[in-house]
N, C-alpha and C positions, 0 to 999 in steps of 0.2 A: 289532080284535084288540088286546089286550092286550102289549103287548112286557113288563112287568117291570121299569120302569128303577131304580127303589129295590133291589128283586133284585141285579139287575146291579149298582149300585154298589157295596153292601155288597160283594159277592164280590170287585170290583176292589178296595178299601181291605184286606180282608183278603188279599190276596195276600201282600205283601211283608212284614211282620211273621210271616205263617202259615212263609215261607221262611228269615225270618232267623235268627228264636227257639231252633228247633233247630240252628241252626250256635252260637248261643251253649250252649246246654244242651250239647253236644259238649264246647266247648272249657271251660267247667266240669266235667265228667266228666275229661277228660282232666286238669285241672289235682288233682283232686281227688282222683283214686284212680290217676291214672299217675305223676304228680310227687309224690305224696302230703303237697301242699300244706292245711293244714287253716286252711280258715275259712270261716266259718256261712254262706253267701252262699244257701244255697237256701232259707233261711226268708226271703229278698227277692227271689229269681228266681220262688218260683211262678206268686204273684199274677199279678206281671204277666203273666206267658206266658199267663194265662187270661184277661187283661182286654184287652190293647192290640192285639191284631187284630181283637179285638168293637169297641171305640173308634174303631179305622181304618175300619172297617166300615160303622160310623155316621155318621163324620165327613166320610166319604165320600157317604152318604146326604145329610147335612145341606149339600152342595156341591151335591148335583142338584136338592134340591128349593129351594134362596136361590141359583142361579149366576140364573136370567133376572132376577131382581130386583139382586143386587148388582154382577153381572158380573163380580166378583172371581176374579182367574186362580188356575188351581189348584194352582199352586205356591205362592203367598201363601197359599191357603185351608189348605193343609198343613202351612205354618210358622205357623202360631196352636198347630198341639195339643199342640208341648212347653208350650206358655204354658200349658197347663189340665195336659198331664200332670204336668210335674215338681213343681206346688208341690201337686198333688193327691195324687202319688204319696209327697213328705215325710209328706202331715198322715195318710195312712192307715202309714208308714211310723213314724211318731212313739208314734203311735196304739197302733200294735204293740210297740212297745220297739226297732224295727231302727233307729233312726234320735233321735238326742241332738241336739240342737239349742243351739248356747251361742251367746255374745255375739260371736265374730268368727270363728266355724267349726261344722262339722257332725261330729259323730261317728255312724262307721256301726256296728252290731253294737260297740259298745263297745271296737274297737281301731282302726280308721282314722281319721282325722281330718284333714277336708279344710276348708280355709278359704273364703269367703265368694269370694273375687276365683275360683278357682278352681272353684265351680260357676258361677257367671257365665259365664267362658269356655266351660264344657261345654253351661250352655245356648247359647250362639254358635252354636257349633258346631252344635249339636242343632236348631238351628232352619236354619243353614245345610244339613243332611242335609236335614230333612222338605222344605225346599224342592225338591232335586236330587229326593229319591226321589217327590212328589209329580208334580213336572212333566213327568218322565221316565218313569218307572215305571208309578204309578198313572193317569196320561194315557193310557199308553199302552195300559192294558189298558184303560181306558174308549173309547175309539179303537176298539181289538179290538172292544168288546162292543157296541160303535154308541150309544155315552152319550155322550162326550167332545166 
């Protein structure tokens, strides 16, 4: 019999971004039309909302089908994919016009302006999350789903 474990993992990767996305789209609604805060941020929320649970999804896949060869824990396999999304997500964001890039900072939409040391830290961070939310989260539902 066939179990599905490619199935399965896709489904466990897409969990947790499927769950988080709209608590963010929330809290841009409410910034947006409750506070009536104006700035362009959903010509840079779409995309992603439509990409990065398909990505987890995959990435997920690509951990079931390299974990008996690499043996790589799944929290490490998790903190790689800010490495591929964030500077993936600049060059399509550049690409677009969301996203200015100068010589010792990043401008977003043509009014923020965030420096160099400061996405650094974000990525820290960002890579410290996918650790937690892989080894915890998406473990766990792979556990659930008899992959893990």
């Amino acid at each position: 019999m066939n179990t599905h474990p490619y199935l399965r993992a896709f489904m466990a990767g897409t969990l947790v971004p499927t769950l988080v996305l709209p608590l963010l789209l929330v809290a841009l609604i409410v910034l947006r039309l409750g506070m009536q805060i104006s700035f362009p941020i959903e010509r840079g929320l779409v995309f992603p909302m439509a990409l990065v649970p398909a990505l987890w999804g995959v990435w997920s896949i690509l951990w079931q089908a390299s974990h008996e060869s690499t043996h790589l824990p799944l929290g490490a396999h998790g903190a790689f994919l800010p490495l591929l999304l964030m500077p993936g997500g600049a060059l399509i964001a550049t690409q677009l016009g969301v996203l200015n890039l100068g010589a010792s900072s990043a401008t977003w939409f043509n009014s923020i302006t965030i420096p160099y040391a400061l996405v650094a830290c974000f990525l820290a961070v960002a890579i410290a999350a996918y650790y937690l939310a892989w080894k915890y989260i998406v473990g766990f539902v792979n556990r659930v789903l008899g992959i893990g």
